[in-house]
Every structure is written in structure tokens, then in C-alpha cells.
C-alpha positions as CSV (number, residue, x, y, z in Angstrom):
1,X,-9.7,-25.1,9.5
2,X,-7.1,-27.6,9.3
3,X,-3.5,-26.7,7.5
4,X,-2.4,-30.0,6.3
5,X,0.3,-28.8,4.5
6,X,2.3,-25.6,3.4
7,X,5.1,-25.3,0.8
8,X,6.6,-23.1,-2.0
9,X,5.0,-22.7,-5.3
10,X,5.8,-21.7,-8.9
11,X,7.2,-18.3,-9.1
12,X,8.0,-17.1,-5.6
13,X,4.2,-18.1,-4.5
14,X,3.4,-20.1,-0.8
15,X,1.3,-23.5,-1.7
16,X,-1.0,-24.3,1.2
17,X,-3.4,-27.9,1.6
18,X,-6.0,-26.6,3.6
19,X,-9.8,-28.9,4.8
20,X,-12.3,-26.4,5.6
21,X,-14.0,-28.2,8.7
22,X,-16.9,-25.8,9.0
23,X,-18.8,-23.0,7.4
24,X,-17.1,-20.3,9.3
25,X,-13.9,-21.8,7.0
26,X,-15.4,-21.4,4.2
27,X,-16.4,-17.8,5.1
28,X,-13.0,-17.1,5.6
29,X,-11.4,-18.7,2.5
30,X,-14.4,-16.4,0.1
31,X,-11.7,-13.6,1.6
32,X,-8.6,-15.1,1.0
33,X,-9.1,-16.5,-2.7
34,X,-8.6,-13.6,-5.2
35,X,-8.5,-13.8,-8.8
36,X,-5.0,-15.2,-10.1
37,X,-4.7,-17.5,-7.1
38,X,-4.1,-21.3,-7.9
39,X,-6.8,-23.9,-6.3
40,X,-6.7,-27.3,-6.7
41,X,-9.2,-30.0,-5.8
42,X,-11.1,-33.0,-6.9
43,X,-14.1,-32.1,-8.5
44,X,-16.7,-33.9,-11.4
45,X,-17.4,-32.6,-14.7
46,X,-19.6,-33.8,-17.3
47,X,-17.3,-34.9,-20.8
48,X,-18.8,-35.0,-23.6
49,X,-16.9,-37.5,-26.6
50,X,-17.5,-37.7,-30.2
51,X,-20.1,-40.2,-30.7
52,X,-22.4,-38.5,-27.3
53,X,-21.7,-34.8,-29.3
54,X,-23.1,-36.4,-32.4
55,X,-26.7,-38.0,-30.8
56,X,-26.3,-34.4,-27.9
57,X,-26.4,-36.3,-25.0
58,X,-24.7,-34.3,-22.9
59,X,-22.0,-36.2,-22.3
60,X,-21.3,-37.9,-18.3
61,X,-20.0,-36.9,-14.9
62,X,-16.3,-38.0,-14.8
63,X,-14.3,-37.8,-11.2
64,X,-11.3,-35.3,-11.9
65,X,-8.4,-33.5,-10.4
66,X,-8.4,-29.8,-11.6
67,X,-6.4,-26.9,-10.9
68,X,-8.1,-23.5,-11.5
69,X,-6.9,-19.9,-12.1
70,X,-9.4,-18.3,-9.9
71,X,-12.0,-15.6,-11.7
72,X,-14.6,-15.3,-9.1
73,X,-15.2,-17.0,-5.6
74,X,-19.0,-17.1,-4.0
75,X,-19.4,-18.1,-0.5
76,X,-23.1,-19.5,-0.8
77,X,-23.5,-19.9,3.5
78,X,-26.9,-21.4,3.0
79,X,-25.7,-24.1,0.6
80,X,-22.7,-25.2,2.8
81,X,-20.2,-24.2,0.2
82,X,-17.9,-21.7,-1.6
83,X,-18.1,-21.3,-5.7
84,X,-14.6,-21.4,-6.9
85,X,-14.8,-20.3,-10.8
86,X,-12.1,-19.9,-12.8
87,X,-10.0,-21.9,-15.8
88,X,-8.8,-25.3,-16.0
89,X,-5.2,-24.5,-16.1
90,X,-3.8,-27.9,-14.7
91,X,-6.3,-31.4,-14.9
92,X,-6.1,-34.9,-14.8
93,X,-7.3,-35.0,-18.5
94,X,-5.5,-33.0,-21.3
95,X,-8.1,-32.1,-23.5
96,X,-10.1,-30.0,-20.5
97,X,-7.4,-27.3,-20.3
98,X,-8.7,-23.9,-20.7
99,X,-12.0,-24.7,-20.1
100,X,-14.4,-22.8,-17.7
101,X,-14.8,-25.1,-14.7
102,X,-16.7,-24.2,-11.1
103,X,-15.1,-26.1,-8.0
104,X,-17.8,-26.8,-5.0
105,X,-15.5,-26.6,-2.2
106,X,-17.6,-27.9,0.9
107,X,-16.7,-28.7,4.4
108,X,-14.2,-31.4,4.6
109,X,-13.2,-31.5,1.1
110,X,-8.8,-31.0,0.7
111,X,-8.4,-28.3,-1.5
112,X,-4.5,-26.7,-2.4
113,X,-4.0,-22.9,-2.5
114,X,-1.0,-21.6,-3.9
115,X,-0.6,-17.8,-3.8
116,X,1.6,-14.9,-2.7
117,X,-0.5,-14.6,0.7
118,X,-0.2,-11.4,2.5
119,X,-0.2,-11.1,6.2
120,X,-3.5,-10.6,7.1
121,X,-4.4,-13.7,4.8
122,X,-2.1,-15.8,6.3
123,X,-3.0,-15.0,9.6
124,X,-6.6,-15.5,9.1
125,X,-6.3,-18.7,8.3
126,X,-4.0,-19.6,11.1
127,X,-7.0,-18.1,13.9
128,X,-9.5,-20.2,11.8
129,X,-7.8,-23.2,13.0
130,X,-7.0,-21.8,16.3
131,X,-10.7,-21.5,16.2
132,X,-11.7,-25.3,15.4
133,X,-10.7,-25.7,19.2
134,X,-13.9,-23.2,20.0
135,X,-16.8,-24.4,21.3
136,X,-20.6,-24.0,20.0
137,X,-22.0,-20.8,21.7
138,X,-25.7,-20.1,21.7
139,X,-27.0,-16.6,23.5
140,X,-30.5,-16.6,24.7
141,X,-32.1,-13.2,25.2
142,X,-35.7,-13.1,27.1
143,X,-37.9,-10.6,28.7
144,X,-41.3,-10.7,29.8
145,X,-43.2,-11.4,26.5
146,X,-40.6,-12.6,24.0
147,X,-37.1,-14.3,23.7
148,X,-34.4,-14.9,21.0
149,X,-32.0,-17.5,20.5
150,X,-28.9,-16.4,18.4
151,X,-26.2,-19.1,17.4
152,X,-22.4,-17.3,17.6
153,X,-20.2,-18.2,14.7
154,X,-17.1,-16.3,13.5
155,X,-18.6,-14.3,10.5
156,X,-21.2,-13.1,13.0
157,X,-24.1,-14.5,15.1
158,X,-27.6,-15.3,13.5
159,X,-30.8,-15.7,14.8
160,X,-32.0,-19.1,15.4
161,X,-35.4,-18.7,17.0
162,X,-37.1,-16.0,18.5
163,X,-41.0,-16.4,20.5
164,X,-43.6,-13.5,21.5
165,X,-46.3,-14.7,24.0
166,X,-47.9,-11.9,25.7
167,X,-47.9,-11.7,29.4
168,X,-49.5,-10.6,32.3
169,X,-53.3,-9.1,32.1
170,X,-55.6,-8.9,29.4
171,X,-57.6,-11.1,27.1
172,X,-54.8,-12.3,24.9
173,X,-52.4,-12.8,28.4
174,X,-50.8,-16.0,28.4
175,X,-49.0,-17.9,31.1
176,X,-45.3,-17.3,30.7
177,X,-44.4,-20.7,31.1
178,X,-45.5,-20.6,27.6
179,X,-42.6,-18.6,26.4
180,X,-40.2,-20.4,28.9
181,X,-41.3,-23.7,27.1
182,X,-40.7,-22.6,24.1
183,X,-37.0,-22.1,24.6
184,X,-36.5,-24.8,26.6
185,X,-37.5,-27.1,23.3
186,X,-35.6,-25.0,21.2
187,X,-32.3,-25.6,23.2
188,X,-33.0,-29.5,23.2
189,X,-32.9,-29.5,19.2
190,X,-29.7,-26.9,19.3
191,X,-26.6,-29.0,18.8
192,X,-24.5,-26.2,20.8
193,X,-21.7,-26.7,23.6
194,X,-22.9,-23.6,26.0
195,X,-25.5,-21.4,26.3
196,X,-25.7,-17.7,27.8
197,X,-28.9,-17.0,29.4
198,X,-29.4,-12.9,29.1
199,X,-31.8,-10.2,29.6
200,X,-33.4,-7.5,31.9
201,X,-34.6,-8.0,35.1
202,X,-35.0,-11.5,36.7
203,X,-37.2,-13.7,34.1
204,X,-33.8,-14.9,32.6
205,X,-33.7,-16.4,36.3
206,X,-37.2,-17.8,35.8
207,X,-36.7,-19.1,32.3
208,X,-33.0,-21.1,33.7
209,X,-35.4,-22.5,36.3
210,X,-37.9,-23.8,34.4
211,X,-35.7,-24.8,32.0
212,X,-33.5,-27.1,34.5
213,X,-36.9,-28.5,35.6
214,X,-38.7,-29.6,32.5
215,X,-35.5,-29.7,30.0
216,X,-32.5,-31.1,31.9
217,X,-30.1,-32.2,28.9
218,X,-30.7,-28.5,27.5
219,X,-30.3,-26.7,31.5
220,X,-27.2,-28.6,31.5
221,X,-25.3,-26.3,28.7
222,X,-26.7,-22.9,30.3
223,X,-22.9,-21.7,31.8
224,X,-23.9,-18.3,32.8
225,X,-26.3,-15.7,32.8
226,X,-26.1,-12.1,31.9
227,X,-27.6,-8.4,32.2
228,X,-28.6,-6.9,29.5
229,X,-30.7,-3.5,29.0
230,X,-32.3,-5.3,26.0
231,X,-33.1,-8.4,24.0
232,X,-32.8,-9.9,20.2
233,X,-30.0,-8.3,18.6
234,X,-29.3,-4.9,21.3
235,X,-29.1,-7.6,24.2
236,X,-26.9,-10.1,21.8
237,X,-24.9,-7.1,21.7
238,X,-24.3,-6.5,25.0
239,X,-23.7,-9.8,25.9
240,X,-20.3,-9.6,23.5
241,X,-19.0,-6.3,24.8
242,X,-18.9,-7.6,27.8
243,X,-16.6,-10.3,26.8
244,X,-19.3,-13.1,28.0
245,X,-18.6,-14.9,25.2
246,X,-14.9,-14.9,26.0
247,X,-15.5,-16.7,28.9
248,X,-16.8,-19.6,27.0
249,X,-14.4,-19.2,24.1
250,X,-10.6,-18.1,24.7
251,X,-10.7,-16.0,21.3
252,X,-13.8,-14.7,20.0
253,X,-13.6,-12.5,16.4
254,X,-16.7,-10.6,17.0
255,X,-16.5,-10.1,20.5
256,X,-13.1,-8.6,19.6
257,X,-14.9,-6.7,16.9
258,X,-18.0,-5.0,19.3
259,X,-14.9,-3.8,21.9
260,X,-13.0,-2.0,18.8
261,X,-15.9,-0.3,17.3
262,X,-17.6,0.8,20.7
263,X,-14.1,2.2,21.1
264,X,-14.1,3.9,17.8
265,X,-17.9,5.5,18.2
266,X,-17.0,6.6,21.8
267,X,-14.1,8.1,20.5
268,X,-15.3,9.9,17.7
269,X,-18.5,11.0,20.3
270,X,-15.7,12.6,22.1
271,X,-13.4,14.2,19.4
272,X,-10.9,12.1,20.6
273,X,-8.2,9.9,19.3
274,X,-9.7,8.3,16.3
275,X,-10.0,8.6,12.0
276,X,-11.9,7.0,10.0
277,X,-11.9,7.0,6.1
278,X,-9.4,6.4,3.9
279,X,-7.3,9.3,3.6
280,X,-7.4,10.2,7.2
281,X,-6.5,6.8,8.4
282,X,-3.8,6.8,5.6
283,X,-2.6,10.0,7.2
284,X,-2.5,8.8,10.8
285,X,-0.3,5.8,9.2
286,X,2.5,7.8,7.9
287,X,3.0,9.6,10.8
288,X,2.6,6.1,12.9
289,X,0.0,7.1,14.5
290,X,-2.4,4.5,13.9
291,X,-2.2,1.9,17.4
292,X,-5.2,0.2,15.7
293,X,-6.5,-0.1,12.5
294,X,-10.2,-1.5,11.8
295,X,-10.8,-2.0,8.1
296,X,-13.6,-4.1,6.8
297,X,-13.1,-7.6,4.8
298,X,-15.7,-6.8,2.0
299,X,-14.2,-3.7,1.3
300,X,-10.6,-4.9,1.5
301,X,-11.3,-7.4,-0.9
302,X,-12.7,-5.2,-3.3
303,X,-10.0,-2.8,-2.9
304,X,-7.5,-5.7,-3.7
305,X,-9.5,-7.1,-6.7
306,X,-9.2,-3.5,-8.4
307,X,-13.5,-3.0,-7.8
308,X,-13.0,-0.4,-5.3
309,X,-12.7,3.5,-5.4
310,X,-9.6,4.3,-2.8
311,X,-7.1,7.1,-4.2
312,X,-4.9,4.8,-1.8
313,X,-3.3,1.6,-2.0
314,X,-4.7,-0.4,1.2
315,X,-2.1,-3.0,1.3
316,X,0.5,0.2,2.2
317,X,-1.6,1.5,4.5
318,X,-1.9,-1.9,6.4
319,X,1.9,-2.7,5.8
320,X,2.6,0.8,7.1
321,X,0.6,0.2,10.6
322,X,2.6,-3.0,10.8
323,X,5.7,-2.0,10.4
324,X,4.9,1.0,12.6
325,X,3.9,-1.4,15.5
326,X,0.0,-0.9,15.0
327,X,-2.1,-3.7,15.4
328,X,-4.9,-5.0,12.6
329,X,-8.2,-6.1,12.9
330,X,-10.2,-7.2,9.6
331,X,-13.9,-6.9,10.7
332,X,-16.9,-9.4,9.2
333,X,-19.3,-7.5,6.8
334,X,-22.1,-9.7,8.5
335,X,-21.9,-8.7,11.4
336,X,-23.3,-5.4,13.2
337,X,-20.0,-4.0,14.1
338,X,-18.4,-4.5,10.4
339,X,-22.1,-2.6,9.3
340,X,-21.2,0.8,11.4
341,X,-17.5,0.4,10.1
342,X,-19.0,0.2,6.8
343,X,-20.8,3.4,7.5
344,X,-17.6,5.2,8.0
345,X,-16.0,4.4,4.8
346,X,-14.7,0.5,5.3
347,X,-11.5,1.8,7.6
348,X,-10.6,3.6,10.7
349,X,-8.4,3.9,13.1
350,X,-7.9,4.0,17.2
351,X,-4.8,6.5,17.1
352,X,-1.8,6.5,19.9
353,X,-2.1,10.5,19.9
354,X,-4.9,13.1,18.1
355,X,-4.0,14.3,14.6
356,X,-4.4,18.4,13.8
């Protein structure tokens, strides 16, 4: 993300210029964006005149400047963009005010926010262009038998490629250079700045080997190699608890993320120091107990949009851990981490001292 600009609004709101350079950044704006919130961009939109209403042409694509009140925001990750809908409140032609207008906000394009951002907002998109710094991590997972590439990107990791050829004896058996070839071509058609090399055992070893041999340019991004108990997603997994990624990457948001909620699931294994739900983490807040709160973006936003079912306002509760010295983590809904925190309600807490 780059912050070109930021300013004051209209009516005690923060105007910000912002050029998503990436989809992560337009992941992260779907979560700031809530309806009433000002965007501007330039955008096309077909006008219709008199004389093309009366043969229903259809009317032409003119270029225009619009400024929307935002109704609804999409992040559509497959098509490289984020569906800002909402009315035409300010545009470079008159007679389009008040229409209903979608802007395609894609990656480089300037768009201008203006809204009363709240912390967590603010600071997300501040770490988003920390994060443009970052480089391109890929995390290869093999065993005998199969392998996984998953790409690492801040709204979670995805899987990229993953192989099976069977090894050892049998009719079916097939060498495992087979497998190991497979990667290597994979990596050579990854546009990636380092690769971790992870799995059970020693065929990670084999697979680097045979990789540096027959795929040089690829070998050359492999940085490190891990232990894993596990490939595919369990050994991706493992590979960011153990802060492997952080070695490539100063600040990594899901890395960050796996840490908490192992902390969290240990914790509540235990009976120890932790809630989780809205009304006991609300609790833990007002007595400043909360030394970490975990609350998921999905649910935040739905929560702030009015859509959600809390008996408690979640902006208080977060205000209430910061002003209580309490740190805040907003976890990714993509990601498996944000998934178990969605299975305890959307928000927890790792607590300074046990409640009851």
C-alpha cells in the first residue's frame, strides 16, 4: 500500500489518497471501507443522451471522476479487484448525481478515502505499507510420495501446487526424482523472492539437492529448510509457528496470528489465562485484564456495519483494551488461525491474570 496523501475532510472526517500496489491491499481496504465512507476515484460509465435513449442504444463509456457514498464493498481476490458500490454523491458531470455507480478499484489505481477511521483501521493500513517492503515467500512441504507448494500473502497462504507420485515398491512405484522434478519446475514458473524447503525426515534434503542440480535459478531462492511433523497445510502450519517465515520477512500477519491462537488453545487446554466470546472477553476488559485481545476481521466488520448479533458494542471493548494498555490483533478470516478464532465466537482474549 502506498499513503500518498492524508488530510481533514468535511465534518471532522480524516481524507486519505491511498494506491493499492497488490492484492493483499485490496484485501485490507474490503475491511476498512464501511458504508457511509467517502471514495473517490476515476472510473467509466456508460451515458446515455436524448437522441441514444430515443433509438435504446445504450448510451457510451465516458472517463469520469466520481465520489461515492459507500453501500457495499466486495473484495473479488480472483478478479484482482475490490467492488466499491454505493451513490454518486460528487462527479465530474452534474446530471449523474444520485445515481447508483460501482467503482473497480484494482492494483495501482489512486483512490481518496475520507472517513472517521478508527485505530485499528488506521493502523492496518499503515502495516500494509510497511508490508510492501516484504518479500515473496513460497513454503514447500514434501515427504516421500507427495509435496505442496503454498504461496504466503497477508490475508493467508494458498496453495499453489501440490504432486503425489508413489514411492518405493510396488507396481505403481515410481522413482522419486519424479516428485522432486516436479517441484523443481514449479519453482522455475513461481515469481517468489525465497522459498522454505520443509518436511519430515530427510527427502526435503533430497528434493534441495536435486533441485540445485537440475533447477539452478529456482535452488537459488531456497533460504532455509525446516522440520515439520507434516506436509500441505499441517506442515505450512508449522513452518509459521516457528517464526520461519519471520526470518525471511521482518513482520509477518499470519505468522503473528498462528503464535496467538496456539497461545489461546494451549491456554484454554489448560484452564488457564484466557476468554473467549463476547461477554467474557468484554468482562476481562473492564477489569483490564485483557493483555491481548484476538478478534476476527469478518466479524468486526459485521459488528460495525450493524449485521452482527453482539449484546456489546466492539468498538468499547477494543478502545477499552487500549486504553487499559492491552494489545490488538485483528486476525484474517482466510486463514486457518482466524477459522479456530471463528469457532470461538469471533473474539478472545490472552488475559494478564485468570478471571473467577
Amino acid at each position: 500500500m502506498r499513503i500518498v496523501s492524508r488530510g481533514r475532510g468535511e465534518e471532522g472526517r480524516e481524507r486519505m489518497t491511498l494506491v493499492p500496489e497488490n492484492v493483499d491491499d485490496l484485501w485490507h481496504l474490503s475491511y476498512v471501507l464501511e458504508p457511509g465512507d467517502l471514495v473517490s476515484g476515476d472510473t467509466t460509465r456508460r451515458i446515455q443522451r436524448n437522441d441514444e435513449q430515443m433509438r435504446d442504444t445504450g448510451g457510451e463509456r465516458e472517463h469520469l471522476h466520481v465520489t461515492l457514498s459507500v453501500e457495499d464493498v466486495e473484495f473479488a481476490r480472483f478478479a484482482n479487484r475490490l467492488r466499491v458500490g454505493g451513490e454518486i454523491v460528487g462527479c465530474s458531470r452534474e446530471d449523474q448525481l444520485g445515481h447508483h455507480h460501482t467503482l473497480n478499484v484494482e492494483e495501482r489505481s489512486e483512490i481518496t478515502v475520507e472517513k472517521r477511521f478508527k485505530p485499528d483501521q488506521t493502523e492496518r493500513l499503515e502495516e500494509a505499507e510497511q508490508a510492501t517492503e516484504n518479500p515473496d515467500v513460497a513454503i514447500v512441504t514434501v515427504e516421500e510420495g507427495e509435496a505442496y507448494i503454498h504461496t504466503v500473502a497477508q490475508y493467508g497462504t494458498e496453495e499453489y501446487a501440490s504432486f503425489t507420485r508413489p514411492t518405493g515398491k510396488g507396481d505403481y512405484a515410481r522413482p522419486r526424482t519424479e516428485l522432486f522434478d516436479e517441484v523443481g519446475k514449479a519453482l522455475s514458473h513461481l515469481d517468489v523472492d525465497a522459498v522454505i524447503l520443509a518436511g519430515p525426515g530427510f527427502t526435503k534434503n533430497d528434493a534441495r539437492d536435486y533441485v540445485a542440480e537440475e533447477y539452478p535459478d529456482a535452488a537459488e531462492k531456497i533460504v532455509t529448510t525446516v522440520d515439520t511433523s507434516g506436509v500441505g497445510d499441517r506442515g505450512v502450519h508449522e513452518v509459521l509457528k516457528r517464526g520461519a517465515v519471520d526470518d525471511v520477512q521482518e513482520e509477518t500477519r499470519i505468522a503473528e496470528e498462528s503464535r496467538l491462537i496456539d497461545d489461546l488453545m494451549d491456554g484454554i487446554a489448560e484452564g488457564a489465562k484466557v476468554a473467549y466470546g463476547i461477554e467474557e472477553t468484554a468482562e476481562a476488559a473492564e477489569f483490564g485484564a485483557v493483555e491481548h485481545l484476538l478478534v476476527l476481521d469478518s466479524r468486526l466488520r459485521d459488528e460495525r456495519q450493524g449485521e452482527g448479533d453482539w449484546d456489546v458494542d466492539v468498538n468499547d471493548v477494543i478502545e477499552t483494551v487500549e486504553q487499559k494498555g492491552g494489545e490488538v490483533t485483528v486476525f484474517s478470516a482466510e486463514f486457518a488461525p482466524g477459522q479456530q478464532l471463528k469457532n470461538l465466537g469471533g473474539i478472545a482474549a490472552l488475559l494478564r491474570y485468570r478471571l473467577g
